[in-house]
Structures are given as structure tokens and as C-alpha cells.
C-alpha positions in Angstrom: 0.0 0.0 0.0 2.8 2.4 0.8 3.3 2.9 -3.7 -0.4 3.2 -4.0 -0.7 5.9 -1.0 2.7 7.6 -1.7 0.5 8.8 -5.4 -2.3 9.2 -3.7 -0.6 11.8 -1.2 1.0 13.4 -3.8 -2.8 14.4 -5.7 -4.1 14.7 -2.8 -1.6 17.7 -1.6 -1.8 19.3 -5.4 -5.3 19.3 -5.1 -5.1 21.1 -1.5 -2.7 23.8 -2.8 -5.1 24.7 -5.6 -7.7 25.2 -3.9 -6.5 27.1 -1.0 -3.5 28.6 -2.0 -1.9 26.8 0.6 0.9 23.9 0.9 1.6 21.4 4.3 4.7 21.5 5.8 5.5 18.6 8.4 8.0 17.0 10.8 7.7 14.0 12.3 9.2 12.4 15.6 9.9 8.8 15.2 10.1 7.1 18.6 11.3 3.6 18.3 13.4 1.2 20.8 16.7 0.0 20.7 16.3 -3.8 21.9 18.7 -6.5 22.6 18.9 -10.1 21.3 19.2 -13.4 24.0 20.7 -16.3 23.0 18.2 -17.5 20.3 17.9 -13.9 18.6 14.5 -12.9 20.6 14.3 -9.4 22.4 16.1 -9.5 26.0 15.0 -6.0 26.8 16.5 -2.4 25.8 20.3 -1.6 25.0 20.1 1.0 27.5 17.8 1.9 30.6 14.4 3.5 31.1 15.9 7.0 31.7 13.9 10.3 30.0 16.2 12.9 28.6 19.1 11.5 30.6 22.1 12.2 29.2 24.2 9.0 30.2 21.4 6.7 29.0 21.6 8.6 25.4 25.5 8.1 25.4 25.1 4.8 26.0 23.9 4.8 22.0 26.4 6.8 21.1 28.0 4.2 18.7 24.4 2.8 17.5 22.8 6.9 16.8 25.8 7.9 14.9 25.7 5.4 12.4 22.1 6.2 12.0 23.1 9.4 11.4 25.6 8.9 9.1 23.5 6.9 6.7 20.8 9.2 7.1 22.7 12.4 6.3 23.6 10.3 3.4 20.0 9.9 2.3 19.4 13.5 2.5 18.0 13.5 5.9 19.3 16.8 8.1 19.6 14.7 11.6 18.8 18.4 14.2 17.9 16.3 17.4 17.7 13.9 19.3 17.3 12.4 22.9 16.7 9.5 25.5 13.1 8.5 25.9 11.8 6.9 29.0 11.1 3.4 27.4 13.9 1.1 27.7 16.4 1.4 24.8 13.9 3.9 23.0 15.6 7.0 21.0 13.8 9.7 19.2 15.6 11.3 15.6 14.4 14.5 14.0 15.4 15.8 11.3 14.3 19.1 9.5 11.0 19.5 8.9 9.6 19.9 4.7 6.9 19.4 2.5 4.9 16.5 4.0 5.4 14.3 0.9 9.2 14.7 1.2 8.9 14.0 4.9 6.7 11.0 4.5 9.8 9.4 2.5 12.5 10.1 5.0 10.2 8.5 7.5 10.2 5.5 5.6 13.9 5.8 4.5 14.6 6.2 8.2 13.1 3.1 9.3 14.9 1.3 6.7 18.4 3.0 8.0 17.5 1.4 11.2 16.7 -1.8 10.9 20.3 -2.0 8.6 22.2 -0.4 12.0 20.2 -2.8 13.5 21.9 -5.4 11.8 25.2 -4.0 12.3 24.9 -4.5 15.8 23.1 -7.0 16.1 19.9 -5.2 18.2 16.4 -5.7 16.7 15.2 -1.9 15.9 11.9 -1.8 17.4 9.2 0.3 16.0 6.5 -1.8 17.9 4.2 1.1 19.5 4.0 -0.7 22.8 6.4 -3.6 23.9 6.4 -3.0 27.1 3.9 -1.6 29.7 4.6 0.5 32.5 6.9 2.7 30.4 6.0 4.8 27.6 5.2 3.8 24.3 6.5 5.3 20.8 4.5 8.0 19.1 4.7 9.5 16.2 4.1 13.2 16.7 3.3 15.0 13.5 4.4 18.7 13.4 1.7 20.6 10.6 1.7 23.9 9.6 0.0 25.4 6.1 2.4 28.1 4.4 2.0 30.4 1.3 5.0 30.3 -1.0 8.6 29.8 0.0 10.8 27.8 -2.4 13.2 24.8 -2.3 16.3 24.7 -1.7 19.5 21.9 -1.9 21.2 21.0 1.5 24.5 18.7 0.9 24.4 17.9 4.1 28.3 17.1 3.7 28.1 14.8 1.0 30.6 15.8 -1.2 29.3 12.9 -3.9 25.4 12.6 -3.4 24.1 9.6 -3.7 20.7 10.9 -5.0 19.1 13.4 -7.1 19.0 16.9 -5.9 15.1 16.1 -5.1 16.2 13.4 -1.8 18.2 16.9 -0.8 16.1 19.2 -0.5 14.0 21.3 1.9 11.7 24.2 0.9 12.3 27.4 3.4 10.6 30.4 3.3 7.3 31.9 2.5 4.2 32.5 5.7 3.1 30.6 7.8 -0.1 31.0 8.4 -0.7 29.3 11.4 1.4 32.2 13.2 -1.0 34.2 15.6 -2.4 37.4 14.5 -3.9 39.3 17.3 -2.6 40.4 21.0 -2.9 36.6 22.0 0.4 35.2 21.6 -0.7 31.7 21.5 -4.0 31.7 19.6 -3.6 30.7 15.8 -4.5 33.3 13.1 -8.1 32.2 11.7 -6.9 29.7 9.0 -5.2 28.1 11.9 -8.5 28.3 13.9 -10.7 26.3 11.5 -7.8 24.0 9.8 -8.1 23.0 14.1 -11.6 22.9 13.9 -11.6 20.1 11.2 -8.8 18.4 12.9 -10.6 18.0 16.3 -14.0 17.2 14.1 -12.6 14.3 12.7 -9.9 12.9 15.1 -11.6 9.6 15.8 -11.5 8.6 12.0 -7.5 10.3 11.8 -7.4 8.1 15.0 -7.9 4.7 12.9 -5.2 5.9 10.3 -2.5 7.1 13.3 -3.0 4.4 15.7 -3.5 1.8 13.0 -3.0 -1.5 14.8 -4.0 -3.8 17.9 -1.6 -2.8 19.8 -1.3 1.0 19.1 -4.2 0.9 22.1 -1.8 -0.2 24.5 -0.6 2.9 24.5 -3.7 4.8 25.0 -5.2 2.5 28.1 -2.0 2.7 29.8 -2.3 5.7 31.4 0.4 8.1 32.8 2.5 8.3 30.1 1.6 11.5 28.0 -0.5 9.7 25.3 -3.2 11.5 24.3 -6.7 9.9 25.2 -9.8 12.8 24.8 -10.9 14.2 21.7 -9.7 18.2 21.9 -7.2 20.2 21.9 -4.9 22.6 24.1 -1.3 24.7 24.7 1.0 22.6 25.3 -1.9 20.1 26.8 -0.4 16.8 26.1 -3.6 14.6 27.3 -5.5 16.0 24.3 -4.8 14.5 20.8 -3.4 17.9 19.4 -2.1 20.8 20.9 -0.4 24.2 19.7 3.4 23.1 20.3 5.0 26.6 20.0 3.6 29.4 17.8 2.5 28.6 13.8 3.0 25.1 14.7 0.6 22.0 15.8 1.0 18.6 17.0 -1.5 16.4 16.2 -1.0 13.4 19.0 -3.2 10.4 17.9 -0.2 8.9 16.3 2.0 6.4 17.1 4.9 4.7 15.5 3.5 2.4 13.1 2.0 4.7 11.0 1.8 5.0 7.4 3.3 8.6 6.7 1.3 9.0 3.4 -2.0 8.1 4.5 -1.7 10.8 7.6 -1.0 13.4 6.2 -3.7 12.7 2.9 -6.0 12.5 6.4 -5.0 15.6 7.8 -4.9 17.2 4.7 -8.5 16.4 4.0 -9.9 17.2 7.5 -7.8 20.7 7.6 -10.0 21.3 4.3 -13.0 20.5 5.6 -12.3 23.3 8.5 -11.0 25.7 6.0 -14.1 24.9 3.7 -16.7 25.4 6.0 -15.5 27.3 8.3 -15.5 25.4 11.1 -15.0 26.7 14.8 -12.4 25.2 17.2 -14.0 26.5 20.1 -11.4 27.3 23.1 -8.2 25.7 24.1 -8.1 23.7 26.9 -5.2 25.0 28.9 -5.5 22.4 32.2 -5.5 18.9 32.1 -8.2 16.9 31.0 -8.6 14.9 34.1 -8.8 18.3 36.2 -11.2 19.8 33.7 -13.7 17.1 33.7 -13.5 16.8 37.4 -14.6 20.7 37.2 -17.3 19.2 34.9 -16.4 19.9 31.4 -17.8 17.4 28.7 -15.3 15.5 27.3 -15.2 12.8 24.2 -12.4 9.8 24.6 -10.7 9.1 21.4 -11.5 5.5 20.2 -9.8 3.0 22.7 -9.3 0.3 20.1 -8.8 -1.0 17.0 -12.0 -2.1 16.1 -14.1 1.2 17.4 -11.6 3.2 15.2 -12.4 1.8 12.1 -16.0 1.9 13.4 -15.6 6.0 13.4 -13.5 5.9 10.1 -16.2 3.8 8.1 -19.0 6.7 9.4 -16.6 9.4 8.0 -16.9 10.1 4.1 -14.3 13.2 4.8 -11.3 11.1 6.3 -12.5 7.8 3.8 -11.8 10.2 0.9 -8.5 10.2 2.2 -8.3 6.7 0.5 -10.3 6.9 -3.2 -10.9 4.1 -5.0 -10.2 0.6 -3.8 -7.6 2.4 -1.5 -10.4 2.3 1.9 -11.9 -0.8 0.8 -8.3 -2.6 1.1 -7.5 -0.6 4.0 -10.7 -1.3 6.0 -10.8 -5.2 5.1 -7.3 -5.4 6.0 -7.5 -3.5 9.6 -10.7 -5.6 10.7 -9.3 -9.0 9.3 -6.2 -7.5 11.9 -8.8 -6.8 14.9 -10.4 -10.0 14.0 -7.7 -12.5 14.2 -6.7 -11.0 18.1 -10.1 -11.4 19.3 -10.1 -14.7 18.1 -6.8 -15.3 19.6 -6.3 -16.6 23.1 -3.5 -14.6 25.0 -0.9 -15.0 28.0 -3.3 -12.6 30.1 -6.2 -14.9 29.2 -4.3 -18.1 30.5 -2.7 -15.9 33.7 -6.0 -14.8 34.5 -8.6 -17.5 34.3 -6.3 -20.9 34.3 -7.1 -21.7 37.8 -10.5 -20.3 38.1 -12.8 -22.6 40.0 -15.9 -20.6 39.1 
């Protein structure tokens, strides 16, 4: 599917930019685990310990990050950050944000880089969105803005002999973003921003079948604690909602983990934010305090879907997201998704046996 919805992207953006005058930008943060192998090549926990941000943890990597970032520079990805998540062996790489379709490659060219250092040293590169509980799983974060104009431009990146066409190299700078606020409030989005958020938050439960896209992306949303978001809305800097303004001109959109398909999120996104643009529609405030404090005061809050199956429930109802996927493009994605949810519910587990083994009923 990832041919099929690279295309499809592609349109899907062009058709966007006619109409509104207006082009995505994105940047993606791909959490993923660094694992170790036992004896028989089967994960024995992560190369390095459950430590967020902590600086001897990320050294710890030092030798497995740099070769990443070698072969990504090489691939025309512009490695600006990284750091030490709070999952066991788990590292997050960003590089410069671009057009999304650009940006949806280097995701998948980054996961490919990966799972070859993996091989190098012998680790198992782990973009599983929740191996373990009780520590944080990967997201996905996508960083979206819409600009008007700006232009590309070639980065080298230090390769003095590229090994690709000036296209894998470069980034388009430039031009407004307008996303950035336009009256006294200093957080507050101008009013494309406004209703591009408005269609966003109107049709997160459907972008929420696409961004958490298998059984086990919900692990990650029941374990609580851990700064996934769970309630359909959105906030500053409010990171138990599924998008939030992340600094000025900028939003995250949360309800995304790291199995994603790059393409068919932002195609989403794109055709949600058009649907807010198109018809106007209001975001309503942020929510500036945590969720769990603001129902308590007795605000009305929707949960996301909390699995598999009632998110493809939510994206069959919605003809805006579906459209997202033309032609055979949902049918495939729907039958494959519920044959997916299907097979686990039919699927005896360890925490079936650990819980009712012994049961005298």
C-alpha cells in the first residue's frame, strides 16, 4: 500500500494547494526502541535503561545513533535532534521539517536505516508502538503547519558525492506561515489556523484509525500516565489531548503512534484541515488544564477510540477522512485493519491463561 498511497498523497496535496493557496509543511518524531537479542535472537530488553532525557542513557547509544546518522545524512536527511526517551532502549531522531510528501519518504527511509544499523549490531530496531507496559510507548508526533509560497532549496548535508538526485536533498524554506498568531494573544492561531483545528478535532476519531492503526497501538492509549493522548480536543501545550499548539504557527496532532503510514496521515489531515477551512469550522477554546482536572470541574469531554475495532467503526462513518483513500484504497485498507482486529479477538492470550487458568468458578 505504501506505492499506491505515496501517489495518492502526492494528488491529494496538489489538489489542496489549488484550492486554497496553501501547501503542508511537516516534521515527524519517530520514537522507536533500541532492543537487545538473547541467546536464540529474541528481544532481551532495551540496550540501554528506562531514563527520560538522561544524558548517560543517550550516550550509552552513542555508537548505534551515529551510524544512523551517518546513513541518514547520506540519504538526504538533516539529523537536528535527538534524545533519550523513557522506554527502555527507546531514542527519538528529528530531522528538518519539509513538505509532508518529502517528509513522509525520509520517514520510511529512516526506518529502513534502522533496521540495517540494526543489523550491524546485532539489536532488533523496534518500532512496535508498545512492547512494554509500565513505560512509555512510541508516538509519532506530526508537526503541521500550512504556508503560502517559499521555495526549495538543496542541503548537501556534507556529502561531497550525493548519492541521490537533488530532489532526496532538498528542503523548501521560506514563504508565511499562516498558522502564526495574528492578534494580542500570543498563542492563539490566526483564523486559517483556527478552522484547519476545527476540522482536525472534528474528525480525530477517524484520523485516530489511520494514526494508531494496529491492535496494539491501544496499548498505549489505556496505559495511562505516560503523555499519550486519550480525549478528543485540543490545548497549549496540553499533552492529554490529541493535538495541541506546540509553539507558535506550529501543531501537533498526538493520535499517532509509530506504526503509522506517513502517506495516508497526512492525505488525512490534509483532508480534515480542508473541511475546516471549507466550511469554516470553529475550534472552540483551548483547553489550557489537564483533561482529568477539567472534567472533574465538569467539562464534557469525548475519549478518542480506545481500540482497534471502534476506530475503524468512526472511520467507516466518515466520508471526509475515507476520501483520504479513493478508490479501492479504503476498501483494502478497512478489510485489511478488521481482518487484523479480528484474528486478536479470536486469539487466546498469555493474560487470558494468567487470569482464568485456575479459576474454580
Amino acid at each position: 500500500m505504501t506505492s499506491d498511497s505515496r501517489g495518492n498523497l502526492r494528488r491529494i496535496h496538489e489538489e489542496f494547494e489549488q484550492k486554497h493557496g496553501l501547501h503542508l509543511r511537516c516534521g515527524t518524531e519517530p520514537e522507536m526502541m533500541w532492543l537487545k537479542k538473547d541467546e536464540n535472537g529474541q528481544p532481551n530488553g532495551g540496550y540501554s535503561n528506562p531514563y527520560c532525557y538522561h544524558i548517560d542513557q543517550f550516550e550509552s547509544l552513542r555508537p548505534v545513533y551515529m551510524k544512523v546518522i551517518e546513513y541518514s545524512r547520506a540519504m538526504g536527511l538533516d539529523i537536528i535532534q535527538g534524545d533519550h526517551e523513557d522506554a527502555p532502549g527507546q531514542l527519538e531522531l528529528n530531522w528538518t521539517y519539509d513538505d509532508c510528501l518529502r517528509n513522509a519518504d525520509r520517514l520510511t527511509t529512516y526506518r529502513q536505516i534502522c533496521a540495517q544499523v540494526a543489523r550491524e549490531f546485532n539489536l532488533i530496531a523496534c518500532f512496535m508502538t508498545k512492547p512494554f507496559m509500565g513505560v512509555s510507548a512510541s508516538g509519532c508526533h506530526h508537526n503541521i503547519s500550512l504556508w503560502k509560497g517559499g521555495e526549495d532549496g538543496v542541503k548537501p548535508l556534507g556529502q561531497k558525492v550525493r548519492g541521490g538526485m537533488d530532489e532526496v536533498f532538498s528542503y523548501r524554506s521560506g514563504g508565511d506561515n499562516t498558522f502564526m498568531p495574528e492578534g494580542d494573544d500570543s498563542q492563539l492561531p490566526g483564523q486559517l489556523g483556527q478552522y484547519a483545528i476545527g476540522g482536525m478535532v472534528k474528525h480525530l476519531d477517524a484520523l485516530t484509525a489511520i494514526g494508531c492503526s494496529t491492535v496494539n497501538s491501544y496499548r498505549r492509549l489505556w496505559d495511562t500516565g505516560f503523555w499519550a493522548p486519550v480525549f478528543k480536543d485540543w490545548g497549549f501545550q496540553n499533552r492529554t489531548t490529541g493535538l495541541r499548539i506546540s509553539a507558535p504557527g506550529r501543531f501537533e496532532f498526538r493520535s499517532v503512534d509509530s506504526m503509522v503510514n506517513p502517506y495516508l496521515m497526512s492525505a488525512g489531515l490534509l483532508k480534515a484541515m480542508d473541511d475546516g477551512l471549507s466550511n469554516q469550522i470553529p475550534c472552540g477554546k483551548p483547553e489550557e488544564r489537564n483533561i482529568y482536572a477539567a472534567i472533574e470541574e465538569g467539562k464534557k469531554v469525548e475519549k478518542l477510540p480506545m481500540s482497534l475495532g471502534d476506530a475503524l467503526e468512526a472511520l467507516a462513518k466518515d466520508e471526509v477522512v475515507k476520501s483520504a483513500m479513493p478508490g479501492e484504497m479504503y476498501g483494502l485498507y478497512d478489510e485489511y485493519k478488521r481482518d487484523e482486529w479480528e484474528r486478536f479477538m479470536h486469539t487466546t492470550t498469555n493474560w487470558d491463561v494468567e487470569t482464568y487458568l485456575d479459576y474454580l468458578p
